[in-house]
C-alpha positions in Angstrom: 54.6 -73.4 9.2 56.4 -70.5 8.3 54.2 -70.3 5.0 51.1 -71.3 6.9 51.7 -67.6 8.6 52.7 -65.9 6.1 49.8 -66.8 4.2 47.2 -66.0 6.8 48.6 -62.4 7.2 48.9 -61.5 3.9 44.7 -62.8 4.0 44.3 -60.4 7.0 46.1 -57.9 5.1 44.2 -58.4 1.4 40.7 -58.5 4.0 41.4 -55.1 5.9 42.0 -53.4 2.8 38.3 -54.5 1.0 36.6 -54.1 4.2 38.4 -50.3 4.6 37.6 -49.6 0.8 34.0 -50.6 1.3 33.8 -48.3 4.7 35.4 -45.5 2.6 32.7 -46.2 -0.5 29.9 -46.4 2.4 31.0 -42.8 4.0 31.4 -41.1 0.3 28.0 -42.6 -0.3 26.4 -41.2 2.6 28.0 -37.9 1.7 26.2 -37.7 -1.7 22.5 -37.8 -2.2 20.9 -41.3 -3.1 21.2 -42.2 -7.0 23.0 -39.0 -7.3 23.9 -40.7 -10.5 20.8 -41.0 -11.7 19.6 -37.8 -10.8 22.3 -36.0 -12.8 21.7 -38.1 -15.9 17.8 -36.9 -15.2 19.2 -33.2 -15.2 20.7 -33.8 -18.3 17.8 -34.9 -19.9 15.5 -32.7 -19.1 18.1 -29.3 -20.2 19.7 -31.4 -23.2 23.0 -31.4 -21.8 24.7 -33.9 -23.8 27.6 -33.9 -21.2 29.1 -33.0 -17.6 32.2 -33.2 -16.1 31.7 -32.8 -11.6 34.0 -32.2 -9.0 33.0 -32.9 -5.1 34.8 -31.8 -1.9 34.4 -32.1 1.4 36.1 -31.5 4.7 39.7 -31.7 2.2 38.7 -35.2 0.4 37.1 -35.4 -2.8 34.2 -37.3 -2.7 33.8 -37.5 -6.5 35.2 -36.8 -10.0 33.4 -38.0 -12.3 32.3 -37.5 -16.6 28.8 -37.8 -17.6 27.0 -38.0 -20.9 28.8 -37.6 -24.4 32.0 -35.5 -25.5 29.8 -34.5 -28.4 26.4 -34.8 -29.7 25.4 -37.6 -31.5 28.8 -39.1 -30.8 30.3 -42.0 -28.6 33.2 -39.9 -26.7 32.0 -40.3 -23.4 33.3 -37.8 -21.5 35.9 -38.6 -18.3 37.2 -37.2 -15.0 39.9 -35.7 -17.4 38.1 -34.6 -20.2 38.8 -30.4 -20.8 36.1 -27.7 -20.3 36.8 -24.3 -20.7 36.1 -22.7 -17.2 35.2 -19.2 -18.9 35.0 -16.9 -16.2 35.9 -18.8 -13.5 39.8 -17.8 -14.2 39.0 -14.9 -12.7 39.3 -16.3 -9.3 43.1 -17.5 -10.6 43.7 -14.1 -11.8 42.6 -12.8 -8.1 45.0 -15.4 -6.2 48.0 -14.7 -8.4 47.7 -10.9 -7.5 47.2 -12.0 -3.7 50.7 -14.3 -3.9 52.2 -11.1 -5.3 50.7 -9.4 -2.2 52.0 -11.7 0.1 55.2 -11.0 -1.3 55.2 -7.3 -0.6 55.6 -6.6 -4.8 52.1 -5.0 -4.8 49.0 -3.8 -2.6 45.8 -4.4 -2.9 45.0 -0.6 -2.5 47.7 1.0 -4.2 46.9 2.6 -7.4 47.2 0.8 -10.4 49.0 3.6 -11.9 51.7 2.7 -9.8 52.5 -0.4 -11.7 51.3 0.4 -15.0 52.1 4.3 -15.6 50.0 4.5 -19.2 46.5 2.8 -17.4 43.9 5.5 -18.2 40.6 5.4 -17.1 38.1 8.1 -19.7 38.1 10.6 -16.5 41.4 11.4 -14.6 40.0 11.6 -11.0 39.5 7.5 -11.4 42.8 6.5 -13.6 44.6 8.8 -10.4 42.7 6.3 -7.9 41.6 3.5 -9.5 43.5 0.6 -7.5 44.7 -3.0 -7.7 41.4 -4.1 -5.7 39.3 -2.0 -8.0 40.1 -4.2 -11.1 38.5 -7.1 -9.9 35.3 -6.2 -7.8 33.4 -4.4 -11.1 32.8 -1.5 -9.6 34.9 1.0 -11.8 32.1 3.1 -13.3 32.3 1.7 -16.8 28.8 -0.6 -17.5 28.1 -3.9 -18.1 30.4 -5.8 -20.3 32.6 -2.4 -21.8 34.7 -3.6 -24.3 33.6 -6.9 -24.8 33.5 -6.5 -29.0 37.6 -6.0 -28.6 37.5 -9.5 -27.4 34.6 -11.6 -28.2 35.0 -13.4 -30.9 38.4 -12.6 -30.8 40.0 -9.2 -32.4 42.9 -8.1 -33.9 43.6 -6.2 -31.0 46.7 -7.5 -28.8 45.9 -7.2 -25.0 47.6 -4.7 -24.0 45.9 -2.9 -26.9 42.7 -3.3 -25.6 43.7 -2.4 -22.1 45.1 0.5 -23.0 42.0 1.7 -25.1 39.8 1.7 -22.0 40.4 5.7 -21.8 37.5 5.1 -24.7 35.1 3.9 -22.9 32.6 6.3 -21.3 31.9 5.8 -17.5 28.4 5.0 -16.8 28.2 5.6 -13.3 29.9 7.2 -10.6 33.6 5.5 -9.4 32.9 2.8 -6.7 29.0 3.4 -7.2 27.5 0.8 -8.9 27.8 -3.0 -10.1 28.3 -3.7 -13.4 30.5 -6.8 -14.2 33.0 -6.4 -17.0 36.2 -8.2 -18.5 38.5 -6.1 -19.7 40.0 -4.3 -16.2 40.6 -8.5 -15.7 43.1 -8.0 -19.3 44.3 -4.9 -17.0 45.2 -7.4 -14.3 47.0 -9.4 -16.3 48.9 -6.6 -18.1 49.9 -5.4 -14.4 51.0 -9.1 -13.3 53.0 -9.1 -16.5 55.0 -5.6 -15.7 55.2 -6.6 -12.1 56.9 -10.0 -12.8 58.2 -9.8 -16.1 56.2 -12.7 -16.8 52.9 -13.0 -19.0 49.9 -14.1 -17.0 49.7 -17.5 -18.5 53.4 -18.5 -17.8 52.7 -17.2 -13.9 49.5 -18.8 -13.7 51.5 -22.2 -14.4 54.2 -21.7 -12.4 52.6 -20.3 -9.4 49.6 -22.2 -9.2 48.8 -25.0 -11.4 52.0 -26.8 -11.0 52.1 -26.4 -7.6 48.6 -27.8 -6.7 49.2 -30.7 -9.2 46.4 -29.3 -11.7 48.5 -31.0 -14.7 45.4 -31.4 -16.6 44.7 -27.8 -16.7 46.1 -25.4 -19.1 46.7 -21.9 -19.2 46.1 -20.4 -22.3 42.6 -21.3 -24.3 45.1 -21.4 -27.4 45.9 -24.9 -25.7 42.4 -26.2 -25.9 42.0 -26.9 -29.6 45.0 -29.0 -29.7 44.4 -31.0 -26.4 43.3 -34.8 -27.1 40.5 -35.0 -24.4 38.2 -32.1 -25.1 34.7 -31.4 -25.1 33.1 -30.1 -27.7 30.5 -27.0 -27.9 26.9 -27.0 -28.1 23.8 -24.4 -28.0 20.6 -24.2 -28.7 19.5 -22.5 -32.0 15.7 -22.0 -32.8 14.9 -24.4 -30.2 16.9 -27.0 -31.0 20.4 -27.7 -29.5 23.1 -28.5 -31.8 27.0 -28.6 -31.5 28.6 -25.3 -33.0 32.2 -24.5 -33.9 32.2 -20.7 -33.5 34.8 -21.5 -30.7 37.6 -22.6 -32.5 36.2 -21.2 -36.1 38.3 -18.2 -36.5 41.3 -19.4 -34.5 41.2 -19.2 -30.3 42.7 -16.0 -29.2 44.6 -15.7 -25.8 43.8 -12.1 -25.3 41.3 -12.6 -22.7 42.9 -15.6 -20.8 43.0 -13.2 -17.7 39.3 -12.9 -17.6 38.3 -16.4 -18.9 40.8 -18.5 -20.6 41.5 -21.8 -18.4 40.6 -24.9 -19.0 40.4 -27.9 -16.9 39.0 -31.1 -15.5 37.2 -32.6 -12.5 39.8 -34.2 -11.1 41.9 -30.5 -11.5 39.1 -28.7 -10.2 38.9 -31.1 -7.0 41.9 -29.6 -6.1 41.2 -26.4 -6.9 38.3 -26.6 -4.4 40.2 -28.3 -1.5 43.1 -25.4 -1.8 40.7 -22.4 -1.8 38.6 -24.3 0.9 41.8 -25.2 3.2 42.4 -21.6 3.1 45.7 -22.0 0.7 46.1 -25.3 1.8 46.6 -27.6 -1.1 45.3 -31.7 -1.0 49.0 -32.2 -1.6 50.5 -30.7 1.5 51.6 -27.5 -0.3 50.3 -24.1 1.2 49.9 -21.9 -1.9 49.1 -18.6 0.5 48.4 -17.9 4.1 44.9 -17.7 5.6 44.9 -13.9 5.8 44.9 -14.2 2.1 41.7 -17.2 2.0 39.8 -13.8 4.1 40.7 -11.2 1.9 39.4 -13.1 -1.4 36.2 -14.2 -0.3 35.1 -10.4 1.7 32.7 -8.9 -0.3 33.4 -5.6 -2.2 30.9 -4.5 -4.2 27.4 -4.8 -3.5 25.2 -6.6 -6.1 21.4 -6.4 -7.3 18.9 -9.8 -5.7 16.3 -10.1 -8.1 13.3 -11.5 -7.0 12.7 -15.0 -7.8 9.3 -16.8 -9.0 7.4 -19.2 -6.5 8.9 -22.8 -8.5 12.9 -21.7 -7.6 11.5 -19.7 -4.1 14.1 -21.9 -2.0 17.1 -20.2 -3.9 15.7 -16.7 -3.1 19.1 -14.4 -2.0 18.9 -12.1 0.9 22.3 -10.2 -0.1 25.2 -10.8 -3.0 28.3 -8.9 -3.3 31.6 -9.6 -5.5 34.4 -10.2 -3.5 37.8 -10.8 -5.4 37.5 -13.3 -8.3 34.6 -14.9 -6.4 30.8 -13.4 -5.6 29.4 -14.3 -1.8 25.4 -14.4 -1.3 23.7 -16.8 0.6 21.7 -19.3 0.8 19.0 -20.3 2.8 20.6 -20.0 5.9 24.5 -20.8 4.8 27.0 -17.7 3.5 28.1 -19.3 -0.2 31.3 -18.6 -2.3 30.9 -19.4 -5.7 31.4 -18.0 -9.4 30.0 -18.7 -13.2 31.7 -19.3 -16.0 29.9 -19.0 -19.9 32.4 -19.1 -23.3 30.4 -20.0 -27.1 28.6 -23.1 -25.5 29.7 -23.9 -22.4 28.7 -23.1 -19.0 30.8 -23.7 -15.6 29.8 -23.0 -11.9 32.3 -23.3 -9.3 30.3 -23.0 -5.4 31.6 -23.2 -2.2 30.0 -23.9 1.3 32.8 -22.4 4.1 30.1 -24.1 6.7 30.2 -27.4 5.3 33.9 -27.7 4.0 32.0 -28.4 0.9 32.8 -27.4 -2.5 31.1 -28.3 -6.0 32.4 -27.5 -9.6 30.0 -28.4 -12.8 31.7 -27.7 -16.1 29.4 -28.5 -19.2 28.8 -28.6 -22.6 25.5 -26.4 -23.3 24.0 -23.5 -22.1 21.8 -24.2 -19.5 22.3 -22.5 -16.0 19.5 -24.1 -15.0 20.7 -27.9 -14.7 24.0 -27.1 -13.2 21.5 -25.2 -10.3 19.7 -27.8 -9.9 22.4 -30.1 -9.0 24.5 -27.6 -7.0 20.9 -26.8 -4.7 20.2 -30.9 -4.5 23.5 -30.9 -3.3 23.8 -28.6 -0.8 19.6 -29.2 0.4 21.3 -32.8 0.7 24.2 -31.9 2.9 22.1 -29.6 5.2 19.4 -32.3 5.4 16.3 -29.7 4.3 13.6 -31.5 3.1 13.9 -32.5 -1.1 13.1 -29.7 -3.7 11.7 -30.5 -7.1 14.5 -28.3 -8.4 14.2 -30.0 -11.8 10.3 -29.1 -12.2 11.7 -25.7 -10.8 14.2 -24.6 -13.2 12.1 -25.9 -16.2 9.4 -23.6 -15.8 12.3 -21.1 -15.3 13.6 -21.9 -18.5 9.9 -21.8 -20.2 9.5 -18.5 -18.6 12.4 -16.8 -20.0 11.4 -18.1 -23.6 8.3 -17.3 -23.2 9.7 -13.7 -22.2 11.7 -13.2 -25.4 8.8 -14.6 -27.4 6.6 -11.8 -26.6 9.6 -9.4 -27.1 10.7 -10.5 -30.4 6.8 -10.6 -30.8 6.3 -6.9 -30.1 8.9 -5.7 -32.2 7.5 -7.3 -35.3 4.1 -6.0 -34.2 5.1 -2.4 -33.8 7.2 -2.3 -36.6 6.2 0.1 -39.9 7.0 -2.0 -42.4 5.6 0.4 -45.5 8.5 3.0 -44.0 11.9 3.6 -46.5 14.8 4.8 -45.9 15.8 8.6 -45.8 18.5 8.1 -48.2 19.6 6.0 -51.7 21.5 2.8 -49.8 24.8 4.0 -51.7 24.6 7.2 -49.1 24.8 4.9 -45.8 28.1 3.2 -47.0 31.8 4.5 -45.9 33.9 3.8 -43.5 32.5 4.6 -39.9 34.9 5.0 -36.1 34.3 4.2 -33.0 37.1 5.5 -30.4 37.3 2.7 -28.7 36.5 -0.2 -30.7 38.0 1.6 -34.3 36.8 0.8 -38.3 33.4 -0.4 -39.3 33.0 -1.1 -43.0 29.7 -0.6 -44.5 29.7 -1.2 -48.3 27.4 -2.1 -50.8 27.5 -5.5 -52.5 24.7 -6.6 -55.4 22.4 -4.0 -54.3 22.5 -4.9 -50.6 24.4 -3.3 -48.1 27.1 -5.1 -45.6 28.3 -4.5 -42.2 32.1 -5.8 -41.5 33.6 -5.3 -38.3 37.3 -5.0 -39.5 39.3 -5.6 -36.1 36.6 -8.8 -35.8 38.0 -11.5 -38.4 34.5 -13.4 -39.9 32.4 -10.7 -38.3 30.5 -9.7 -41.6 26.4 -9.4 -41.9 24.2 -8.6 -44.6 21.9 -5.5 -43.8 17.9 -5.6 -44.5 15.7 -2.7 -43.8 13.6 -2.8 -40.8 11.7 1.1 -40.2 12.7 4.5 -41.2 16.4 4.9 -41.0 17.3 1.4 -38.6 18.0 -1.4 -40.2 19.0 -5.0 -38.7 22.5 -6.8 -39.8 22.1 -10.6 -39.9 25.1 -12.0 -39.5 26.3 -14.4 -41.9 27.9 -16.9 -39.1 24.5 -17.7 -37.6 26.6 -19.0 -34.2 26.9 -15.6 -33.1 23.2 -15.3 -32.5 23.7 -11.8 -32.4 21.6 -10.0 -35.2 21.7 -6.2 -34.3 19.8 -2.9 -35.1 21.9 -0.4 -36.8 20.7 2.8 -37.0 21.4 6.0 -38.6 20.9 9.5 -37.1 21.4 12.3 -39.9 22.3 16.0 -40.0 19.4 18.9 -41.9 21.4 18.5 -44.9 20.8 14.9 -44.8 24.4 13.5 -44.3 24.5 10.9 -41.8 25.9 12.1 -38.3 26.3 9.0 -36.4 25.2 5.3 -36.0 24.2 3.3 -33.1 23.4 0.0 -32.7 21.6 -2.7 -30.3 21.2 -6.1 -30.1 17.7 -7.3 -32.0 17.1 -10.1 -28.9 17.3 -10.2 -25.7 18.8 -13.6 -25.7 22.0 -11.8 -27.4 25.3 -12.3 -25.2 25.8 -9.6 -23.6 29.4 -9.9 -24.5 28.0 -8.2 -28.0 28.1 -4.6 -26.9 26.8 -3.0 -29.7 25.3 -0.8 -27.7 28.2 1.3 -26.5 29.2 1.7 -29.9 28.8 5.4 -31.2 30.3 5.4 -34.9 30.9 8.5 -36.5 31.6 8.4 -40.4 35.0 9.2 -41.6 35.1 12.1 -44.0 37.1 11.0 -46.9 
């Protein structure tokens, strides 16, 4: 009798525990749009993803982690809930939190200048290195433009991090102090250097200690370094002459941990779920552990610095933004009628998107394999039209003929170029007189020599950054360089004095499809008299 009982409860037992599973399955269903699955492999499809790795939130649960597609093109490696992605950018939001912990803890303020903690920070004009502040390093709104610096960085340079920070006093200001938007990385490697001196910790070591271990992100690492010799890893892919192909520029020349403050984690969807529940629990990890206090969640989501709202075409019209600003490691806009707290990640063929939905309790991140913003926004906008039950948006119809347009765009560019080029011009000199060794303040040495009758272009603080220079018009010529993954062929051009020495040299990228990251453009190189 006794085992007659104890029989039948353990069946009760065994039945409530199916039937509260299948309840639990039922409500996560009902929380995600129908054949969600499906629909993501359709995304894929149609941008040539070859894989994705999601994360799902809501109201502190995680309603999915999933892998989908292929580790690698052409490959088996199917890709898990703890396969790595580099998250790019989106460590800036980690850099942002570990400065508010430090806050919290009365070591710094947000609106004390930075020169406080780091007595050598200069900015190129002393009025902003006197008041530049802790808050000012994240929200992109120093004066310096779009992308300063990037070259000491990307790929990576012989330059040590504080190195680069401390050349910043190079770099000309573009606009005025707290004027204008323009997003950059290396006032992130400032954060970083001022975490470090604050602590006596580098960035990476703090980041473990204060964050990931404490929200359980064990999947996660710290320093990019970490990425090549991880065993679950995605590989990189982009798309080269319309074609998408894996590429290797990443880990080519060695993966540098200079810019780890700005964009060096790496994680998972199962990580990132609890990522998403902390910074939507307002500190509040899924674990029980309150990495801040809610005063903290406020001040890292207020926007700062006002951002441009382009105006979007008629087939994406549902995603049209009435406002954006950059708060502190995150960017706030919203829309349709919800406020939204998100960030983007891109690093040498990968893309990530972390968003947020305070109204909802909903958070989504998409880390992925290829370059194409356009299928990570259609699933973030299916999921969020899904959770505010607006009617369906062809989003992937939408973002397609986005995509077209854009290539379409840099068609007729490149197009133009060739057009209004006058290819029966020459040069103003005998090669052998553009050659010698040419300085920029910020960025340093440029080679230019001449090798069997052609000249070539080495950036010397740039290991592998060597092109082979062809003549385009008059005194510009382009440098195509030999590692075709940087997809960043550039005009070089040289001004000269009236006795026909060369003054200067500047140069631009030849497409607009170049990552911005290349900033040629700010380069002004000046040749060294010998």
């Amino acid at each position: 009798m006794i085992k007659a009982h104890f029989l039948r409860d353990w069946s009760l037992t065994i039945l409530g525990l199916i039937t509260g599973l299948i309840v639990a399955n039922a409500q996560v269903t009902k929380e995600l749009p129908a054949n969600f699955d499906a629909y993501v492999e359709k995304v894929m499809k149609e941008f040539e993803v070859p894989g994705m790795s999601i994360a799902i939130v809501k109201n502190n649960k995680t309603l999915l982690t999933k892998g989908y597609g292929i580790k690698q093109l052409h490959s088996s490696q199917k890709v898990d809930e703890h396969t790595l992605f580099p998250i790019a950018s989106n460590s800036k939001a980690f850099t942002a939190t570990l400065l508010a912990l430090l806050v919290e803890e009365g070591k710094i303020t947000w609106d004390s200048p930075v020169i406080n903690y780091l007595p050598w920070f200069r900015m190129n004009d002393p009025y902003v290195t006197a008041n530049m502040t802790v808050r000012d390093l994240l929200v992109h709104r120093s004066g310096l433009g779009p992308y300063a610096g990037d070259l000491l960085q990307f790929p990576p340079s012989t330059y040590s991090r504080e190195e680069i920070v401390k050349k910043v006093k190079f770099l000309p200001l573009t606009t005025s102090f707290r004027n204008a938007y323009a997003y950059d990385n290396i006032l992130y490697l400032a954060a970083g250097e001022l975490i470090k001196e604050v602590t006596g910790k580098e960035w990476e070591e703090c980041i473990q200690d204060r964050i990931l271990k404490p929200l359980g992100m064990t999947g996660t690492v710290s320093r990019i370094s970490s990425f090549g010799t991880a065993n679950n890893t995605s590989a990189s892919h982009a798309r080269f002459d319309g074609e998408i192909r894996e590429v290797k520029n990443f880990l080519q020349y060695g993966v540098s941990d200079i810019t780890n403050p700005a964009g060096g984690i790496a994680s998972n969807a199962t990580d990132m779920a609890k990522w998403l529940i902390t910074q939507l629990d307002s500190g509040r990890a899924a674990n029980g552990h309150v990495l801040y206090k809610k005063v903290t969640a406020t001040e890292l989501w207020k926007g700062v610095t006002p951002m441009p709202v382009a105006k979007l075409a008629d087939h994406i019209k549902p995603a049209q933004m009435e406002y954006q600003s950059y708060a502190l490691g995150f960017y706030t806009y919203n829309y349709r009628s919800e406020r939204i707290v998100a960030h983007g990640g891109k690093l040498d063929g990968f893309v990530s998107r972390v968003v947020m939905v305070p109204s909802l309790n909903l958070g989504i991140s998409i880390l992925t394999n290829q370059e194409s913003g356009g299928a990570i926004a259609a699933i973030v906008h299916q999921l969020i039209d899904h959770a505010l039950k607006v009617p369906a948006f062809d989003w992937i119809s939408g973002y397609k003929k986005e995509q077209e347009a854009g290539f379409e765009r840099i068609r007729k560019i490149e197009a133009t170029a060739v057009q209004e080029r006058n290819e029966k011009s020459q040069p103003s000199l005998p090669l052998q007189k553009y050659t010698g060794r040419y300085n920029d303040k910020w960025y340093g040495d440029v080679l230019i020599t001449l090798e069997q009758g052609r000249l070539v272009v080495n950036f010397s603080h740039n290991p592998g950054m060597i092109g082979d220079v062809e003549h385009w018009q008059y005194d510009t010529f382009i440098v195509r360089w030999r590692n075709r993954e940087f997809k960043a062929d550039a005009y070089i051009t040289f001004s000269l004095n009236a006795d026909g020495s060369i003054d200067h040299t500047k140069m631009k990228a030849v497409s607009p499809m170049t990552d911005a990251s290349y900033d040629f453009h700010d380069l002004y190189l000046k040749p060294v008299i010998k």
